[in-house]
C-alpha positions, 0 to 999 in steps of 0.5 A, a space after each residue: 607431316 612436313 618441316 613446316 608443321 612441325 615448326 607451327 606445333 612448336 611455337 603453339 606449345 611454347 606459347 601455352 607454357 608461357 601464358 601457364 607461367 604469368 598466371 601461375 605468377 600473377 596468383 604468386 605475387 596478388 596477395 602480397 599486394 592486397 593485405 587487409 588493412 588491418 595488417 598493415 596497420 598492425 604492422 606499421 605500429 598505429 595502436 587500436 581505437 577504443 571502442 567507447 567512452 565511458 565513465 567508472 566507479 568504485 563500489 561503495 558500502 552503503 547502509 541499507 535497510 534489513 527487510 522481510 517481506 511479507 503479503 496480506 489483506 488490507 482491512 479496516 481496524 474496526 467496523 460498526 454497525 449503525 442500525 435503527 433503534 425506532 420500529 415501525 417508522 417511515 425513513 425520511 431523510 439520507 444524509 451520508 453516503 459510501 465514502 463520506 467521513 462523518 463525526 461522532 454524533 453527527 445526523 446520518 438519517 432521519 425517519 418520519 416524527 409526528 406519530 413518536 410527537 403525538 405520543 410524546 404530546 400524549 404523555 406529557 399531558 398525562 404527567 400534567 394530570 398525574 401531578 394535578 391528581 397527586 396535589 390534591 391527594 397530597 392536601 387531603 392527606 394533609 388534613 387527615 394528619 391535621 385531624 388525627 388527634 381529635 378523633 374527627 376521622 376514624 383511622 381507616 378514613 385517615 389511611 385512605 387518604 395517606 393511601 391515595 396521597 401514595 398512589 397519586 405520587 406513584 402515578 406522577 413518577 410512571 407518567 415522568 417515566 412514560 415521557 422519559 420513554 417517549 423522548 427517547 422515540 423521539 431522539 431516536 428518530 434521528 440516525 447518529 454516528 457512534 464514532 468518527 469514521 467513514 461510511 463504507 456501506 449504506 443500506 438505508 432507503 428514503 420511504 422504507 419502513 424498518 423494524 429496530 436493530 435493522 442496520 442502516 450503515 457501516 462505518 470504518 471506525 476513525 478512519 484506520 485501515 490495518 494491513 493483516 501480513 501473513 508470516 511463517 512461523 520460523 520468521 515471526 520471531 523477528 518481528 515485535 511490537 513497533 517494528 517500522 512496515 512499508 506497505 505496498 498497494 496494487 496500483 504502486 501506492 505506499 504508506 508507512 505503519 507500525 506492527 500494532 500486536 501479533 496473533 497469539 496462534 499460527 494456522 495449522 494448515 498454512 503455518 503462518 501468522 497474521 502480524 497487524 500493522 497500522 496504517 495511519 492516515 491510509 484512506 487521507 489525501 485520496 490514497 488508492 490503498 482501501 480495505 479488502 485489498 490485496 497489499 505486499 510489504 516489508 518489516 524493516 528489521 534493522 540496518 546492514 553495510 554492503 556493497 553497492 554499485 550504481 544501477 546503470 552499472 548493472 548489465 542483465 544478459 543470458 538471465 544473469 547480471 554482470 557488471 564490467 570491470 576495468 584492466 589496467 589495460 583499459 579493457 573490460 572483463 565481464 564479471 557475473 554478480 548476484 544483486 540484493 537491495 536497492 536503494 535510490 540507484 545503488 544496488 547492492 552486490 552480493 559476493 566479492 569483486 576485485 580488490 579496488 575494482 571499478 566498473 563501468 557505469 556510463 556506456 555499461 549496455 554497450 560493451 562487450 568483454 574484452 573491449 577497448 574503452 577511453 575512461 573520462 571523468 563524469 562530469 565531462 562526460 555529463 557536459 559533452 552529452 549536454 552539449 550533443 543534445 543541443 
């Protein structure tokens, strides 16, 4: 190998270690020069954005309503039967029909009247004839009496006609009582109602011929409904008489009754009790709730303070509720709570919470804990969303 070589190889190495230390330099100096800029906002004193505005308040105690909860058949108070009391006759006319609301006395069917007339014609007759007969029974007698003092008529002759004056007067009554009969017939060719109330089955047939004690309709006696609420034993001690209901129907209806009486037993194989609860006006004003439906309710047993929250405070996650209290440093910690009652939109909260702790109401569903926050009094917050919305 000559000088000159030797010369080249130097330069080529001197050259590589030249370009090894820039690089090895370059990647010494890159990351002071890219920080995040978080850092150098951290580092230049600039304080952290809030992460929402929100609005808080204070739980307040509250006076709710003590229920006991209860399920049960909704049935009417009473039923009655309406069948027919003629025999034999053709059914004429249907005046009502499931679902009307009838009155007491008021025709519900008529059945067919000129064969109970005839008869009724017939035993008039005979009562015109009976008295005719009873009359002039009644004048021979008369006379016999006239003459039993002077010996015309023998007393056999005289009892003969006082006999047959007895017997005509019988006849008379038989024949007012016959047509008594024959008007009953007659009335009862018309179907009435027995009380006030609703139709809630019909199975009379215009043209059918029926025999008596037939049932023809079946009413809801004066309209009552009652909800039958099935209660353990151990809980029916906190139920009495009067005792205020709300009971619920499948489609959300609700009416409010009374605790009318209580079952003198419990079943022995459930061990519970039926409570009757009344429900006035339940099938007025085209309320959904009708007999033979299933029904939830609640006995209102008294009233109890609590705590209570707004609704909106309430925060379901994880398949807990929370809610978000507010630190003096305007950040939130996510507290687990158990809730109760609900009244309007304040939900009453079981268990302690922070003395004089306010919890995020507004923007509660958003946050997270831990999380900045800007607190803004409701009514600002209420107008600003007003105004976005416009």
């Amino acid at each position: 190998m000559n000088i000159k070589n030797i010369k080249r190889s130097r330069l080529l190495i001197a050259l590589a270690v030249l370009v090894v230390v820039a690089i090895v330099a370059f990647v010494a100096l890159r990351p002071k020069g890219e920080e995040p800029a978080k850092k150098e906002a951290a580092k230049s004193g600039m304080p952290a954005r809030p992460a929402l505005t929100v609005t808080v308040a204070a739980p307040e105690d509250t006076e709710l309503v003590v229920n006991l909860p209860a399920n049960g058949n909704i049935a009417a108070w009473q039923e009655a039967s309406v069948g027919s009391e003629a025999s034999g006759l053709r059914l004429a006319e249907v005046r009502v029909n499931v679902g009307d609301v009838v009155k007491k006395g008021q025709v519900l069917a008529t059945f067919s009247a000129e064969s109970v007339q005839a008869d009724q014609a017939q035993a008039k007759a005979a009562l015109v004839e009976a008295q005719a007969t009873a009359s002039d029974a009644a004048g021979n007698a008369a006379r016999a009496r006239t003459l039993q003092a002077t010996g015309a008529l023998s007393q056999q002759q005289i009892n003969q006609y006082i006999t047959a004056e007895q017997t005509a007067k019988a006849r008379v009554e038989a024949a007012k009582a016959s047509l008594a009969a024959q008007q009953v017939r007659v009335q009862n060719t018309k179907v009435l109602a027995p009380d006030d109330g609703v139709v809630s089955s019909r199975t009379a047939t215009v043209g059918s011929v029926v025999t008596a004690g037939t049932e023809l309709f079946r009413l809801i006696r004066q309209g009552r409904l009652e909800w039958r609420a099935e209660v353990t034993a151990s809980e029916l001690g906190r139920i009495a008489v009067g005792t205020p209901a709300t009971v619920t129907g499948a489609s959300g209806a609700q009416v409010r009754g009374k605790v009318r009486s209580m079952a003198p037993t419990v079943d022995p194989q459930t061990r519970n009790a039926l409570v009757y609860v009344d429900l006035p006006g339940a099938l007025e004003g085209g309320s959904s709730l009708k007999a033979g439906m299933f029904a939830s309710g609640d006995f209102e047993l008294g009233r109890s303070s609590a705590k209570t929250v707004p609704q909106a405070s309430i925060v379901p996650r994880d398949g807990f509720n929370h809610v978000l209290v507010l630190q003096p440093d305007q950040r939130v910690v996510a507290v687990k709570v158990e809730t109760g009652r609900r009244v309007g939109d304040r939900v009453e909260i079981k268990g302690e919470l922070p003395k004089d702790a306010k919890v995020v109401v507004q923007g509660a569903g958003f946050l997270n804990d831990g999380d900045l926050v800007r607190v803004v009094d409701p009514r600002a917050a209420g107008a600003a969303n007003g105004s976005a919305a416009k």
